[in-house]
N, C-alpha and C positions, 0 to 999 in steps of 0.2 A: 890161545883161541878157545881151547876147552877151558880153562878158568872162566873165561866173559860168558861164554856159553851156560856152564853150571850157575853163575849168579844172577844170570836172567833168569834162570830155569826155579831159584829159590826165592826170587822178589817176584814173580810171577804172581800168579794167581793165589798159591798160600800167601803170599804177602797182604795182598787185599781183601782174602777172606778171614769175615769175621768170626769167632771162634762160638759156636751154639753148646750153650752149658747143657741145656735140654738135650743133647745128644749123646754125652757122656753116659757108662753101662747107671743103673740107677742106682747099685747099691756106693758109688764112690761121688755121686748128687748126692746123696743122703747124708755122704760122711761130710762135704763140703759145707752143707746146709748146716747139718747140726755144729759147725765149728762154730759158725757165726753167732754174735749176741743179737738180744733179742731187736733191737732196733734193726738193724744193717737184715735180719732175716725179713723180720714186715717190709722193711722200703722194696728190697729184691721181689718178695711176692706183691706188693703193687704193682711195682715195674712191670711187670708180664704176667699179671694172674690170669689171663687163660691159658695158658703154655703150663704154669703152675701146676691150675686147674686138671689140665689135659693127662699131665705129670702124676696125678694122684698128691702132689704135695700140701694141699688145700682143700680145706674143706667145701662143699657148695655152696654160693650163697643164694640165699632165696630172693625170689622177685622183694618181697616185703622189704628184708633185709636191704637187698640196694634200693629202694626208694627211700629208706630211712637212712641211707648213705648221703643221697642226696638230696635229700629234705629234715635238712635239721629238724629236732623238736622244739618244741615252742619251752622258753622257759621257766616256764610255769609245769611243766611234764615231768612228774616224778620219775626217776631212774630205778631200774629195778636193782642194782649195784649203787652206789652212791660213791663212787671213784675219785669225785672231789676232795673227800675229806682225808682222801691217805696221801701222804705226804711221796712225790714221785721217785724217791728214792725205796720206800716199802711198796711201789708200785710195780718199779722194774724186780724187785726182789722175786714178787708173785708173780710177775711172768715168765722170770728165768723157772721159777720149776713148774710151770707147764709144758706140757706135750707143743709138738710144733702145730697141729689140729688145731689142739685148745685154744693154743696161744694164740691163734688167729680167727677163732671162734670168740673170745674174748675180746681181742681186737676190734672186730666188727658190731660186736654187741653194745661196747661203749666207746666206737668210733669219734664222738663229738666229744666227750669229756678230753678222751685220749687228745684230740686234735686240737681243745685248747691252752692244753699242757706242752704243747709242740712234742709230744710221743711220737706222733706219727704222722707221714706227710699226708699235705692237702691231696686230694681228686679231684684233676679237674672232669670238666663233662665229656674230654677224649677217651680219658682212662675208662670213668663209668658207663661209659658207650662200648668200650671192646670189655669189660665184665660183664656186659648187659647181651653182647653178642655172643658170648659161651657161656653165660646160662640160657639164653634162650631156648636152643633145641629143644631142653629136660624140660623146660616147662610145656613145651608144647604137649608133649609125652604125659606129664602128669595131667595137663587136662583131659588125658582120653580116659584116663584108667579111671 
């Protein structure tokens, strides 16, 4: 009877919950994160960039910046990187030695080259709607100042 009892007591409630990586102390997130290559780290900060966000793991993005997330540029819009022309194996190269910042500062800056390399996954307008909900507060903030 104390057996059946202890294994209800361990498929209970830890059994059903799910485990929050964002909870972990931050210095063994950081050690998790930096294991990951550079692909598997972007997809994870999509996944939950405002937790990311909140995290300090990510940089901010600016209003700007996510409209031009989600407002391709027209093809005729010169790039201020020209990302096309490196071949995506000297592409991952140069991301692996950037900083995890940069590396998503970079990310974001040539999101549509990246995205039609299949580098990095699509957003849909759920995702760019909870980005758009933790940046929001800062910019309210920066319109006062």
């Amino acid at each position: 009877m104390s057996e059946s009892s202890s294994s209800q007591t361990l498929s209970g409630p830890i059994a059903s919950t799910e485990p929050r990586i964002f909870t972990l102390p931050p210095e063994l997130l950081d050690h998790i994160l930096q294991s990951l290559d550079p692909e598997s780290y972007i997809n994870f900060v999509f996944a939950d960039y405002p937790t990311a966000f909140v995290s300090g793991l990510v940089p901010r993005i600016t209003q700007r910046t996510l409209l031009q997330l989600r407002y391709p540029p027209s093809s005729s819009t010169p790039g201020l990187f020209r990302s096309r022309a490196v071949p995506n194996e000297l592409m991952l190269m140069i991301i692996r030695r950037l900083s995890r910042h940069d590396m998503m500062n970079f990310v974001l800056a040539n999101y549509h080259d990246l995205r039609a390399r299949s580098m990095v996954p699509s957003l849909t307008p759920i995702e760019l709607g909870r980005i758009w909900n933790a940046i929001a507060p800062s910019h309210i903030n920066d319109a006062r100042v």
